[in-house]
N, CA, C and O atoms as a MOPAC input file, in Angstrom:
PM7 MOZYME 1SCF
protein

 N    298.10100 1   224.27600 1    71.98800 1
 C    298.37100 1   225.53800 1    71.30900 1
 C    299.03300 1   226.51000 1    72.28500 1
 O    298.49500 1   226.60500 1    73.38800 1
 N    300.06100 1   227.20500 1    72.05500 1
 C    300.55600 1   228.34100 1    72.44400 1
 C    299.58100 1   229.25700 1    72.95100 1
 O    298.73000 1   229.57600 1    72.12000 1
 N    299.44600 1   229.88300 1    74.34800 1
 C    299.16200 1   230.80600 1    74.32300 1
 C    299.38600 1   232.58300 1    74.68600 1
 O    298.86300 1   233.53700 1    75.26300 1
 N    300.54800 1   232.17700 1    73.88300 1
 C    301.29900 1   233.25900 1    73.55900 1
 C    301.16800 1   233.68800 1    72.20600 1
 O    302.14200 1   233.47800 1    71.48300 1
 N    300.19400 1   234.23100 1    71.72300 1
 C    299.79000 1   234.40000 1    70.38500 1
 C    300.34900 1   235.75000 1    69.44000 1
 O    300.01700 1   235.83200 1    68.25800 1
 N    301.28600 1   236.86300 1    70.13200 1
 C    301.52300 1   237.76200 1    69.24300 1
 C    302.61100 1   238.39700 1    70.07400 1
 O    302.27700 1   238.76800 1    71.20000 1
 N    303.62000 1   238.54500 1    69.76700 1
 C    304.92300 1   239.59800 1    70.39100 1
 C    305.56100 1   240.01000 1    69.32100 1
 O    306.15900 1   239.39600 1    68.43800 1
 N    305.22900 1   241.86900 1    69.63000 1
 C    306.61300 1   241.68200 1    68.27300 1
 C    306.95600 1   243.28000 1    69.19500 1
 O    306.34700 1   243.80200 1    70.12900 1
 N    308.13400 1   243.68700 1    68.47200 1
 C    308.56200 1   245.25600 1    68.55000 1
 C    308.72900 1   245.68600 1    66.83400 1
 O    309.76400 1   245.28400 1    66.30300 1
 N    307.71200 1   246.51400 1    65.93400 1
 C    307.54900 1   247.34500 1    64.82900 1
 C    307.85400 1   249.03400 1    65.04400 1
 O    307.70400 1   249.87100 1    65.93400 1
 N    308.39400 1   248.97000 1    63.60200 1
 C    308.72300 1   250.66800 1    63.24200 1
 C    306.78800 1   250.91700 1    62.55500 1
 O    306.38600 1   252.05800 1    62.32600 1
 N    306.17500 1   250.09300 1    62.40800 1
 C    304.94300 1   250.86400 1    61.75800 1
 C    303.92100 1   250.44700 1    63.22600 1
 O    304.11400 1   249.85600 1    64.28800 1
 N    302.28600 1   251.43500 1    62.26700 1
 C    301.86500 1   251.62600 1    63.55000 1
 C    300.88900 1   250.64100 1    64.04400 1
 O    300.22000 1   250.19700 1    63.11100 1
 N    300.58600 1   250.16000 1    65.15800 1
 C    299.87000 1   249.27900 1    66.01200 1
 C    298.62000 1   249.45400 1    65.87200 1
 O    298.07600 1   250.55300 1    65.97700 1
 N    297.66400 1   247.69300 1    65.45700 1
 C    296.70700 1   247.22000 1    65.08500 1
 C    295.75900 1   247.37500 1    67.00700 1
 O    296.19800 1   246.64600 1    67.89700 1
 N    295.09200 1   247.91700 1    67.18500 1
 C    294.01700 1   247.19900 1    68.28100 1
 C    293.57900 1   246.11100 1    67.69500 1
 O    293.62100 1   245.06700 1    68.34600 1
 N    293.04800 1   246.09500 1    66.31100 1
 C    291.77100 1   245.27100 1    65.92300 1
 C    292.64000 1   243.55200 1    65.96900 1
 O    292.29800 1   242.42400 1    66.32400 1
 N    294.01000 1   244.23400 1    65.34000 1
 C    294.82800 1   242.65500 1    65.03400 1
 C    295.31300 1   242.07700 1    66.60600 1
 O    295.27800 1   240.85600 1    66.75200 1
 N    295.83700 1   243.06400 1    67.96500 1
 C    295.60300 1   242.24900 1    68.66900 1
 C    294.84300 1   241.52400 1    69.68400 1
 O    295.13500 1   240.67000 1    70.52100 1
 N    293.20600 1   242.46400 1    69.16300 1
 C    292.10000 1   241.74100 1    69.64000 1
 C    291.70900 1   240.01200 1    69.10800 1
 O    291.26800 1   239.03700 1    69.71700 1
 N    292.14800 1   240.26400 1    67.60300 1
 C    292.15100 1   239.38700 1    67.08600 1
 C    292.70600 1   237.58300 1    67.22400 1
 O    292.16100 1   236.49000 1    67.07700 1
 N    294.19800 1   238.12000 1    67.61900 1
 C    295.26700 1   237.42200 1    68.47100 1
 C    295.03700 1   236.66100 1    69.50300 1
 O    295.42100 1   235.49800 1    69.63300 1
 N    294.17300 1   237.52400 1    70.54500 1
 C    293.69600 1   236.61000 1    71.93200 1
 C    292.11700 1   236.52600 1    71.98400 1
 O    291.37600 1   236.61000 1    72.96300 1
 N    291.80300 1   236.32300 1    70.57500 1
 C    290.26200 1   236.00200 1    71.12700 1
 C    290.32600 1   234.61200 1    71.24600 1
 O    290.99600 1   233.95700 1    70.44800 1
 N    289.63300 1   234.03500 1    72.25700 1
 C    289.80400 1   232.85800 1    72.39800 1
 C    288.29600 1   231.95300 1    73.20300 1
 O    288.13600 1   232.14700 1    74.40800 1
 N    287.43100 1   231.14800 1    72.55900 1
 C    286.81300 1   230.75600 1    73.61200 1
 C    286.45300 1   230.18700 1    74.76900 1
 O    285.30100 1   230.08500 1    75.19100 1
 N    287.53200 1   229.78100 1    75.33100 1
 C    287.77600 1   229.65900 1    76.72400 1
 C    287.93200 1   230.78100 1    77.55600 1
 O    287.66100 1   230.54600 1    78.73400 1
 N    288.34500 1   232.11300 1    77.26100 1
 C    288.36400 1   233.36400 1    77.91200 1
 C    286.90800 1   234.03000 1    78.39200 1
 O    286.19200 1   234.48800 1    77.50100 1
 N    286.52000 1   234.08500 1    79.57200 1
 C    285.43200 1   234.54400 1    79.69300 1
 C    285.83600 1   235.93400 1    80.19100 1
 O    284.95900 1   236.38000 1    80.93100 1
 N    287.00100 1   236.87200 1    80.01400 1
 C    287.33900 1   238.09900 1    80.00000 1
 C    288.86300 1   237.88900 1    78.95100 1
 O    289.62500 1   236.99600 1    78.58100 1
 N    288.63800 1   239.50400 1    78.79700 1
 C    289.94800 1   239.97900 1    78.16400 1
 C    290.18400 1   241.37500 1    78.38300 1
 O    289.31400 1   242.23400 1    78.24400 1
 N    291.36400 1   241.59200 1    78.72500 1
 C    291.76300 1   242.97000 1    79.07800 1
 C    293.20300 1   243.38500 1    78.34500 1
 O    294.28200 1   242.79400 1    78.30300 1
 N    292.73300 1   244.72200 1    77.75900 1
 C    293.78100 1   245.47400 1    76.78900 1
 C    294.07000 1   246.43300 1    77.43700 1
 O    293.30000 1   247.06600 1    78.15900 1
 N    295.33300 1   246.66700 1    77.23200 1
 C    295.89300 1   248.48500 1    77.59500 1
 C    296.43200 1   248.48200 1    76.00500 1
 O    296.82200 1   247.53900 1    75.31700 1
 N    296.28500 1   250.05600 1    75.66000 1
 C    296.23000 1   250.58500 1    75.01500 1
 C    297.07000 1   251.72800 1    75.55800 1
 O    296.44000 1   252.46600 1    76.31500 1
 N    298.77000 1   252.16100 1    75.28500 1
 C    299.39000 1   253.21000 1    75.46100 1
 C    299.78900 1   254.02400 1    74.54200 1
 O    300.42100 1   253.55100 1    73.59800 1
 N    299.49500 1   255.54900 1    74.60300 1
 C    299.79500 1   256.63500 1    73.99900 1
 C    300.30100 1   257.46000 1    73.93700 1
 O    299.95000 1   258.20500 1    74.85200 1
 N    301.26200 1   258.01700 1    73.15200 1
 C    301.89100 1   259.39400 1    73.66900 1
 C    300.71500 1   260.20100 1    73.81200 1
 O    299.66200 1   260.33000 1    73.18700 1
 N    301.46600 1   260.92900 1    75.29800 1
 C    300.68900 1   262.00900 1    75.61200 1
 C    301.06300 1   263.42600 1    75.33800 1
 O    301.91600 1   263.44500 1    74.45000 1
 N    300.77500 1   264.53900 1    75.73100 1
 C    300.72200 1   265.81300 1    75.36800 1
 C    301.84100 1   266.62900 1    76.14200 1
 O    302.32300 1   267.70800 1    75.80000 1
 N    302.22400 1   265.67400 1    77.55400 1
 C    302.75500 1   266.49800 1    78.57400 1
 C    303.69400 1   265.15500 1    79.04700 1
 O    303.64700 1   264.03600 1    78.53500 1
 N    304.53000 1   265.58500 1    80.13700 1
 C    305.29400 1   264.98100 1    81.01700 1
 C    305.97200 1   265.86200 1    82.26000 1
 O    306.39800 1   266.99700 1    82.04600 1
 N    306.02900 1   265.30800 1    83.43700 1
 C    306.87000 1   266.07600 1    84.25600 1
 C    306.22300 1   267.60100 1    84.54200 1
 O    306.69000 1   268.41100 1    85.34300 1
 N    304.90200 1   267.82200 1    83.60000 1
 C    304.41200 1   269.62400 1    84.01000 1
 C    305.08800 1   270.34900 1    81.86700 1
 O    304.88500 1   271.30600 1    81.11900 1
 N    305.77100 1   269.23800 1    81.88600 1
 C    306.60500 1   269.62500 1    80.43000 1
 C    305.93300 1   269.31800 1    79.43700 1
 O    305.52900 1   268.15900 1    79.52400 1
 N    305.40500 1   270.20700 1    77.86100 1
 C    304.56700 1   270.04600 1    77.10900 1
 C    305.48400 1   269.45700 1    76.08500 1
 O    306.26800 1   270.21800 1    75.51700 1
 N    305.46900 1   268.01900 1    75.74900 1
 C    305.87400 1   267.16800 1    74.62100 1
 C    305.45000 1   266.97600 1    73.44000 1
 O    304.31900 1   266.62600 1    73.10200 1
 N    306.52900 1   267.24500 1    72.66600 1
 C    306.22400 1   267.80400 1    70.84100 1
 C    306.31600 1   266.60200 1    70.47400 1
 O    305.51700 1   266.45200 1    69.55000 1
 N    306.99600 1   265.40800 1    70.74800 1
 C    307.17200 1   264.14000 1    70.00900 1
 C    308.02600 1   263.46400 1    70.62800 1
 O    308.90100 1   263.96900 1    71.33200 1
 N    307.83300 1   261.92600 1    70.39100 1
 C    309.42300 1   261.22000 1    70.58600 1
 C    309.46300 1   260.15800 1    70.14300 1
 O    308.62700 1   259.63600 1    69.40500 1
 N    310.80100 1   259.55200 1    70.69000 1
 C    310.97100 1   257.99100 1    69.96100 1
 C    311.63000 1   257.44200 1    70.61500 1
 O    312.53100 1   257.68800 1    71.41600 1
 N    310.81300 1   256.10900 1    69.99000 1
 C    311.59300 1   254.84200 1    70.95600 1
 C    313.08000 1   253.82500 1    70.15600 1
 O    313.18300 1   253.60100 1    68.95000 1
 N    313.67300 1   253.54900 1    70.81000 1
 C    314.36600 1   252.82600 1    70.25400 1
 C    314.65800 1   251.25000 1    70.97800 1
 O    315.07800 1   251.38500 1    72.12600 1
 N    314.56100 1   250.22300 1    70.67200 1
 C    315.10900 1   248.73500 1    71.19100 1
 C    316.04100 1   248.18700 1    71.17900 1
 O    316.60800 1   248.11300 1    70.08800 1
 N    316.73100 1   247.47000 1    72.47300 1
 C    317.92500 1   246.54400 1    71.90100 1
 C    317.86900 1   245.54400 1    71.22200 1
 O    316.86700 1   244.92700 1    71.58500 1
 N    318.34000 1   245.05800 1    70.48900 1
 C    317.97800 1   243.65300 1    69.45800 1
 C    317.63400 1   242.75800 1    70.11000 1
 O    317.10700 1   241.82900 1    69.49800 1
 N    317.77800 1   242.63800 1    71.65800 1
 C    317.35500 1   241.31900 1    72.42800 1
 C    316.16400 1   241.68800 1    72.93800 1
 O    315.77900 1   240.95800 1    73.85200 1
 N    315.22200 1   242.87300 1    72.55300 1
 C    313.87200 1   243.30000 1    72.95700 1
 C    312.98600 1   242.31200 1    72.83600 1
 O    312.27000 1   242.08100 1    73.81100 1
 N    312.84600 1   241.57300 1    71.71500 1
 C    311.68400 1   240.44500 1    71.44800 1
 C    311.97300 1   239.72500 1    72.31100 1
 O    311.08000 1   239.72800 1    73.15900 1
 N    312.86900 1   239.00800 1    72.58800 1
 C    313.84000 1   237.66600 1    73.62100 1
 C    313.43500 1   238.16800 1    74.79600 1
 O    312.97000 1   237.29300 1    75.52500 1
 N    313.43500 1   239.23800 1    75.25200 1
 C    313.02700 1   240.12800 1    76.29500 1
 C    311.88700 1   239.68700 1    77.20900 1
 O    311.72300 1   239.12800 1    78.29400 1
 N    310.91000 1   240.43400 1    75.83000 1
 C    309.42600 1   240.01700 1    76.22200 1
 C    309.05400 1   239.21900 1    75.86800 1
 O    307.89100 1   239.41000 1    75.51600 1
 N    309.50000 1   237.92100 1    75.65800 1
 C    308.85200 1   236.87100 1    75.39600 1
 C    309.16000 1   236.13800 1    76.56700 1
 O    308.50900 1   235.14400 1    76.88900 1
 N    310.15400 1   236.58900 1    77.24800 1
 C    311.14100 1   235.99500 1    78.79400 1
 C    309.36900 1   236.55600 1    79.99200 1
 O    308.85800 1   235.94400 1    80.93000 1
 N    308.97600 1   237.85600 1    79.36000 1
 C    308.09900 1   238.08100 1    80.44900 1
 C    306.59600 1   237.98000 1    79.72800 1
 O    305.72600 1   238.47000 1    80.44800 1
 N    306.23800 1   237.59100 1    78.79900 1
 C    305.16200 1   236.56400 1    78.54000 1
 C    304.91000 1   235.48400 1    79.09300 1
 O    303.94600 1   235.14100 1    79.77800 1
 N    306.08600 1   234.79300 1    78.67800 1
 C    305.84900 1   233.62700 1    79.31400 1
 C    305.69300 1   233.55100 1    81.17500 1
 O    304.89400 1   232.83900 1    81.78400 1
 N    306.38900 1   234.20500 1    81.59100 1
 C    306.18600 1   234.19500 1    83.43200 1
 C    304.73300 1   234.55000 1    83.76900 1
 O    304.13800 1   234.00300 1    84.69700 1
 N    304.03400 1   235.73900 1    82.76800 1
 C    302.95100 1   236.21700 1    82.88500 1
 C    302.18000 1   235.08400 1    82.63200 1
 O    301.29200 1   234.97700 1    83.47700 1
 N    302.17000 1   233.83100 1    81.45400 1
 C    301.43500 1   232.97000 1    81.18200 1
 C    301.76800 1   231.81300 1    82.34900 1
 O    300.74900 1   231.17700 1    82.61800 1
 N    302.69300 1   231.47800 1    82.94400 1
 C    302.47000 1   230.40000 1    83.93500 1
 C    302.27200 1   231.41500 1    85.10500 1
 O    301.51700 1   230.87100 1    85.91000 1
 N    302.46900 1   232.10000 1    85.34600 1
 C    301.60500 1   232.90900 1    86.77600 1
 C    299.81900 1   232.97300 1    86.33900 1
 O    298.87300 1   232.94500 1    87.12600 1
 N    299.80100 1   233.01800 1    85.60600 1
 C    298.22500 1   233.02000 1    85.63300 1
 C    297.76300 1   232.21000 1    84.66000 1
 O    298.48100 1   231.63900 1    83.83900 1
 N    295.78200 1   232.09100 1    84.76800 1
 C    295.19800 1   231.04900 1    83.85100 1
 C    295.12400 1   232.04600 1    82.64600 1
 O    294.29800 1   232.93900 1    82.45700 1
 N    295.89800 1   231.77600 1    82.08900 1
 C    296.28700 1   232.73900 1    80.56300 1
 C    295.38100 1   231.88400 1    79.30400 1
 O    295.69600 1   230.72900 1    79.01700 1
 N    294.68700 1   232.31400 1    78.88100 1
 C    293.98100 1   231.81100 1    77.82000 1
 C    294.84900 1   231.81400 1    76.01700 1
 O    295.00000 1   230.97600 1    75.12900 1
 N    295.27800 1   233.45900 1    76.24900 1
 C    295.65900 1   234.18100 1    74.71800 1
 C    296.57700 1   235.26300 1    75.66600 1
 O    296.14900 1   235.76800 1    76.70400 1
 N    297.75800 1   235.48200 1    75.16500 1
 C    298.44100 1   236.76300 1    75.43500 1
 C    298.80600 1   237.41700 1    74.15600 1
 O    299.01600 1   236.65200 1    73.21400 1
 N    298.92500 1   238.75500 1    73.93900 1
 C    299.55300 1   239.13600 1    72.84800 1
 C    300.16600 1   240.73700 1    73.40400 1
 O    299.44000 1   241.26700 1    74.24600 1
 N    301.16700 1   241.36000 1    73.08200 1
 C    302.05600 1   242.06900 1    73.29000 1
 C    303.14800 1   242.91900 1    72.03300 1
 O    304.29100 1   242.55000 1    71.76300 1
 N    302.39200 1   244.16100 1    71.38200 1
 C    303.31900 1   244.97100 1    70.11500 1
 C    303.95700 1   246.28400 1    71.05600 1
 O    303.51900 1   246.72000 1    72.12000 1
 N    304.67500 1   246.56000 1    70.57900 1
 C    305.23100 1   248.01200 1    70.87300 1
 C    305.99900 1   248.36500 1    70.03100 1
 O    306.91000 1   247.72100 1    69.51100 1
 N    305.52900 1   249.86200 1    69.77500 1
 C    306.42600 1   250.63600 1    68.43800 1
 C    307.70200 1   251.14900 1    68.96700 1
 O    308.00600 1   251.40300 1    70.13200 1
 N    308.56800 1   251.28200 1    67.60100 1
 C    309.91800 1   251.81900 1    68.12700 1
 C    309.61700 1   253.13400 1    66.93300 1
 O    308.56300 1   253.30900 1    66.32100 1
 N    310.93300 1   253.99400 1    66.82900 1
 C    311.15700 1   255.36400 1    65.87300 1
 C    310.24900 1   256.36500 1    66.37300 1
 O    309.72800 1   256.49800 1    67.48000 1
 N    310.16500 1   257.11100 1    65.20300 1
 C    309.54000 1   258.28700 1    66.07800 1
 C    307.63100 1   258.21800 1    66.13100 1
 O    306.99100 1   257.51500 1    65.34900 1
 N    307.25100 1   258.73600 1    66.76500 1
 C    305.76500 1   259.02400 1    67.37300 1
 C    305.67500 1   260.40400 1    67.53100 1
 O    306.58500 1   261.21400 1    67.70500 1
 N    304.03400 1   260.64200 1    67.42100 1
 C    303.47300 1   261.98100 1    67.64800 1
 C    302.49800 1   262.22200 1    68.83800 1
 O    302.54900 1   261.33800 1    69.69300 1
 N    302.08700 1   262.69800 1    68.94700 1
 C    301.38100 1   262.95600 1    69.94500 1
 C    300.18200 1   261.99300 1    69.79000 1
 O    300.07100 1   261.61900 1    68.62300 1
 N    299.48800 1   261.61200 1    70.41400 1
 C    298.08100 1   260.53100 1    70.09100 1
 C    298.57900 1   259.12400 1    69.51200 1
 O    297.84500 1   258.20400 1    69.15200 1
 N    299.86200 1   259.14500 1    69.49800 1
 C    300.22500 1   257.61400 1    68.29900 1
 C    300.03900 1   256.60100 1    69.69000 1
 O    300.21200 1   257.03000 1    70.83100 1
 N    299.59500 1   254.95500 1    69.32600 1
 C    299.68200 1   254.17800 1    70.27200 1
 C    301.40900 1   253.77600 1    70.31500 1
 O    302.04600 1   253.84700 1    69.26400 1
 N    301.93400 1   253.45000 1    71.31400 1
 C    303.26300 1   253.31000 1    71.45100 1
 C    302.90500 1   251.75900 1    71.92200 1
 O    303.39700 1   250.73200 1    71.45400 1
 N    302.19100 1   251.83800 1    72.68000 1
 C    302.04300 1   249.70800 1    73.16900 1
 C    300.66500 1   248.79700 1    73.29900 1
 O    299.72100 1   249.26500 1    73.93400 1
 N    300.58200 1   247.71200 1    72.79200 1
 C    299.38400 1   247.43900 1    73.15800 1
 C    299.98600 1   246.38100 1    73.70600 1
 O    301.14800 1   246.06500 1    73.44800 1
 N    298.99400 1   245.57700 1    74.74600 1
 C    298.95700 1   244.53300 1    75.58300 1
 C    297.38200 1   244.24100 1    75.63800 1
 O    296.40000 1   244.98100 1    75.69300 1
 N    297.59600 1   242.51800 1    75.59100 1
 C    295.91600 1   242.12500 1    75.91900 1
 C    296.11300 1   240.52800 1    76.46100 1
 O    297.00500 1   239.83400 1    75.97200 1
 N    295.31200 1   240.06500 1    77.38900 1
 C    295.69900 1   239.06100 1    77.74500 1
 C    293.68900 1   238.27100 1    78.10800 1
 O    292.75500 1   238.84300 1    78.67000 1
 N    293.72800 1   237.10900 1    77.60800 1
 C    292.52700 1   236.87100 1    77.66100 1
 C    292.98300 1   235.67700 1    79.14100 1
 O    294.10200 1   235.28600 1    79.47200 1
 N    291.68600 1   235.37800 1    79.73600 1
 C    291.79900 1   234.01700 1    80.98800 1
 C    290.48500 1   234.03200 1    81.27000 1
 O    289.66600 1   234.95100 1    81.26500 1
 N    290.34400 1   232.16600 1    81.67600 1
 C    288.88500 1   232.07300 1    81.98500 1
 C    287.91500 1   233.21400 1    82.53500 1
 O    286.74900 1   233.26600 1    82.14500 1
 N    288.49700 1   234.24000 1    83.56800 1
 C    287.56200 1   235.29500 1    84.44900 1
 C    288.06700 1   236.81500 1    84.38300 1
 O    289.18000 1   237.06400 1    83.92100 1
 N    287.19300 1   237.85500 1    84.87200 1
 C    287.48100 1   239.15800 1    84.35200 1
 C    288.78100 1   239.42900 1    85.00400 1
 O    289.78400 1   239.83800 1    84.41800 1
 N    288.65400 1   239.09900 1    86.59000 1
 C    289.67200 1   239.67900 1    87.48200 1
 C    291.21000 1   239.02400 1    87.35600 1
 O    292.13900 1   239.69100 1    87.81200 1
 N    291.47100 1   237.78800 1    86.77200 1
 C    292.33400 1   237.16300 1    86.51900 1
 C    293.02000 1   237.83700 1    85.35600 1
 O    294.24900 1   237.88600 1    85.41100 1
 N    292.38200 1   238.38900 1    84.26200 1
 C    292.84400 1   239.22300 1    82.98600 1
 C    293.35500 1   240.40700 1    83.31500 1
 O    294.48000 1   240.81500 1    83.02600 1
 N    292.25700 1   241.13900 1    84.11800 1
 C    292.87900 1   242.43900 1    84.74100 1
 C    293.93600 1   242.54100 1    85.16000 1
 O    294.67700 1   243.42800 1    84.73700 1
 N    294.42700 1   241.45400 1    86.35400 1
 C    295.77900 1   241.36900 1    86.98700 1
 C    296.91900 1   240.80200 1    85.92100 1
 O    298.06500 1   241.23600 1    85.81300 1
 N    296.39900 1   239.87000 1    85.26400 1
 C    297.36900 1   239.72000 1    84.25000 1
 C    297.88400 1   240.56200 1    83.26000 1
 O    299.04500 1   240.74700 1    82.89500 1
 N    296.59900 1   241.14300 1    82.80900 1
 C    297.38600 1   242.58100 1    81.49500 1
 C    297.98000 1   243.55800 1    82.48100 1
 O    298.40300 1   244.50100 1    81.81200 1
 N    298.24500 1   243.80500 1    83.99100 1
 C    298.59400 1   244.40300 1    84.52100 1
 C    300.43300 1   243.95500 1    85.32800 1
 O    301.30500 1   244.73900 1    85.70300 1
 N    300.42700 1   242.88600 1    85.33400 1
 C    301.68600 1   242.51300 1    84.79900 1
 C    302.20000 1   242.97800 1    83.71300 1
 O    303.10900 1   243.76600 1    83.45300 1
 N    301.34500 1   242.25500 1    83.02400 1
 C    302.30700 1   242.49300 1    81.23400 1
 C    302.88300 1   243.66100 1    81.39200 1
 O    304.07500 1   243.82300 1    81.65600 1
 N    301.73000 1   244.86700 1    81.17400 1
 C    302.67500 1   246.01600 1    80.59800 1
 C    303.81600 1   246.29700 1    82.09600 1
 O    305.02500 1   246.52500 1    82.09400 1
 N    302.99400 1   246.18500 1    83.09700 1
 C    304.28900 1   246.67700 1    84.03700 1
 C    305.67600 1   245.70400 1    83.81000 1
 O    306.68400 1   246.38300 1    83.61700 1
 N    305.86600 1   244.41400 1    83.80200 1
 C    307.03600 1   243.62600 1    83.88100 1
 C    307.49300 1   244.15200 1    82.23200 1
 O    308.69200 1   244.39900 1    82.09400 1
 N    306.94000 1   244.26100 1    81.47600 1
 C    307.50900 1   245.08100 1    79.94300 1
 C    308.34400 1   246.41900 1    80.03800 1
 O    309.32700 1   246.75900 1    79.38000 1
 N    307.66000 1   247.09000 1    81.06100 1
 C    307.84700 1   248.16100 1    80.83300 1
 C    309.32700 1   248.69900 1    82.04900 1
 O    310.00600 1   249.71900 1    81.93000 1
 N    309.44800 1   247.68100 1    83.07800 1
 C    310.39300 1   247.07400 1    83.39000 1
 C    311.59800 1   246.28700 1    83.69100 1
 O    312.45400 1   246.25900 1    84.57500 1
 N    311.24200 1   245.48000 1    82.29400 1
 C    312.51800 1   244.54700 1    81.97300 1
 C    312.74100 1   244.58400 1    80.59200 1
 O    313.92300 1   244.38100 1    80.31200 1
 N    311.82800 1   244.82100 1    79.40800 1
 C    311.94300 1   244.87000 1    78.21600 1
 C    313.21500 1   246.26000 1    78.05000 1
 O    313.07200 1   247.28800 1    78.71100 1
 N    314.05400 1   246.12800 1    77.37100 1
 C    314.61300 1   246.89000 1    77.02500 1
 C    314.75900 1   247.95400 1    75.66500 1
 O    315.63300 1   248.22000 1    74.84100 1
 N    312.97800 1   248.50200 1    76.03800 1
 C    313.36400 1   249.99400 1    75.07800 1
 C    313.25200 1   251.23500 1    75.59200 1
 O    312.64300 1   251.54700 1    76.61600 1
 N    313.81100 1   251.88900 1    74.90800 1
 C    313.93000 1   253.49600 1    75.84300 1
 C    313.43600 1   254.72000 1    75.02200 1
 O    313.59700 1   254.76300 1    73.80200 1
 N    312.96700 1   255.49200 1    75.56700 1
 C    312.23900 1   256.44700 1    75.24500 1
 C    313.12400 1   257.61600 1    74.63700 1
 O    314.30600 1   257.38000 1    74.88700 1
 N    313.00500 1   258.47800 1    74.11600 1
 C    313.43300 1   259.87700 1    73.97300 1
 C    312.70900 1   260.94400 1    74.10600 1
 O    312.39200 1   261.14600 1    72.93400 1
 N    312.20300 1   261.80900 1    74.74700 1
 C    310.94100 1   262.72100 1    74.51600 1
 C    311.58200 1   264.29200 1    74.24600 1
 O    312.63500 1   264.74000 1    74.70300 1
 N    310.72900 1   264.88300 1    73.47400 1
 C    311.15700 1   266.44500 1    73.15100 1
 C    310.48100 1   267.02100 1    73.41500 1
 O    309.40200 1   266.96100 1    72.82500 1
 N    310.73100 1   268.18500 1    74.73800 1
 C    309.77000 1   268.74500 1    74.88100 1
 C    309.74200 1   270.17100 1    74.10200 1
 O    310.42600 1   270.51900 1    73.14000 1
 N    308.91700 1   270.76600 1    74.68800 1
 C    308.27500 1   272.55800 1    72.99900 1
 C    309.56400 1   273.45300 1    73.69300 1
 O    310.21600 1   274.28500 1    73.06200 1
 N    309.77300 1   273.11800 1    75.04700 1
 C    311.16800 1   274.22100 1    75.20600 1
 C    312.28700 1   273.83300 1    74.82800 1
 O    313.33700 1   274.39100 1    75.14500 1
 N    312.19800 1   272.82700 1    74.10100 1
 C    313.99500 1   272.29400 1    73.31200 1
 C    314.95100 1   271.42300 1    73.45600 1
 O    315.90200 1   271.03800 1    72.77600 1
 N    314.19000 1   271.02000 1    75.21200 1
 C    314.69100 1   270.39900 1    76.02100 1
 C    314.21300 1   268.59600 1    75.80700 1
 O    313.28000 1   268.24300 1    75.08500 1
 N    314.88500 1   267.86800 1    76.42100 1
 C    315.03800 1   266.42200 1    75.53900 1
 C    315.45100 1   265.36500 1    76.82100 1
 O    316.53700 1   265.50100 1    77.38400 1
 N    314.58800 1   264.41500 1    77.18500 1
 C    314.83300 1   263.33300 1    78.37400 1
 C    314.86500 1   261.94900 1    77.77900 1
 O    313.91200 1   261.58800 1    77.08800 1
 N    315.94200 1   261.10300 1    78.00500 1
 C    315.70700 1   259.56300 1    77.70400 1
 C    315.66200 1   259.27300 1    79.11300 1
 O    316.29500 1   259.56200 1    80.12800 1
 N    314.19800 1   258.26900 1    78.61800 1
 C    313.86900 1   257.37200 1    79.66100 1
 C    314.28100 1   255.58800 1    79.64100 1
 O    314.04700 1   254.67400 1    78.85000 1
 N    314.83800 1   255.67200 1    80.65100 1
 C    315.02300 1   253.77600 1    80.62900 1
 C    314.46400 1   253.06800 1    80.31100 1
 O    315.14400 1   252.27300 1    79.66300 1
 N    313.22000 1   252.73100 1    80.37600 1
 C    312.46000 1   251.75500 1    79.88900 1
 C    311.42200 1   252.39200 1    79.23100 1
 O    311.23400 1   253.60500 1    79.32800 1
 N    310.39400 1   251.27200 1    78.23500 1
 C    308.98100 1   252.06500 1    78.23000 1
 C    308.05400 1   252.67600 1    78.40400 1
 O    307.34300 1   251.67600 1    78.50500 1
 N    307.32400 1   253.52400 1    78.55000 1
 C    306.44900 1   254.26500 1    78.94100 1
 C    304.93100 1   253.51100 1    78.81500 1
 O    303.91300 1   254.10900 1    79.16600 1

C-alpha cells in the first residue's frame, strides 16, 4: 500500500479530522500534524485577509516532495492539503501529518513536509494588510 495517502491543493476548507483519518495507520506508533493558519499580523503589520494562489504543477510538486519525505524516513501514512483563494483570519491554510513507527521520527518528518512544501511547492501568498498595503509572498506560509 501507498504510503502516501492524501495530497491535494482545494479552493474549500481543510478537514483535520479527514487528514487524521488518512494516516492513521497501525504500524505508526506516533503521528505528527501541523496545522497552519492565517494569522492576525505579519512583519509588525496587522493582516485583514489573503489568498493563495497555485501553479497547475502544485500537486506534481508536492507529491515530488512526499515522496523524498517518504523514502528519507520510516513513513508509515503521509498526507498533505493546502488551500488556495481567499482566507480570513483563523482559516487553516495547510495541514500536514505524517505517521512512522516512533514519535521522534514523525516529528522530523512532518517537519520536512511542511518546510520542503513550503519551499518547493509552488503557491504564493497575497496578504492585505488594514493600512491598504499588500505583499506577495513566494512560497507558502
Amino acid at each position: 500500500m501507498d504510503v502516501i495517502r492524501l495530497l491535494g491543493i482545494r479552493d474549500t476548507a481543510l478537514s483535520v479530522d479527514e487528514v487524521l483519518a488518512a494516516v492513521s495507520d497501525h504500524a505508526a506508533g506516533g503521528t505528527a500534524v501541523f496545522i497552519g493558519t492565517v494569522r492576525e499580523q505579519d512583519h509588525g503589520k496587522p493582516v485583514t485577509r489573503l489568498s493563495y494562489s497555485a501553479h497547475p504543477s502544485a500537486v506534481e510538486e508536492l507529491r515530488q516532495v512526499a515522496e523524498k519525505v517518504a523514502a528519507d524516513f520510516s513513513v508509515t501514512a503521509l498526507a498533505a492539503v493546502h488551500r488556495v483563494g481567499d482566507l480570513e483570519l483563523g482559516d487553516t491554510a495547510v495541514i500536514v501529518a505524517v505517521a512512522c513507527p516512533h514519535r521522534d521520527e514523525a516529528f522530523k518528518a512532518s517537519r520536512r513536509l511542511i518546510d520542503d512544501l513550503k519551499a518547493q511547492v509552488p503557491i504564493w501568498k497575497h496578504q492585505l494588510f488594514a493600512d491598504g498595503s499588500a505583499e506577495w509572498v513566494g512560497a507558502c506560509e
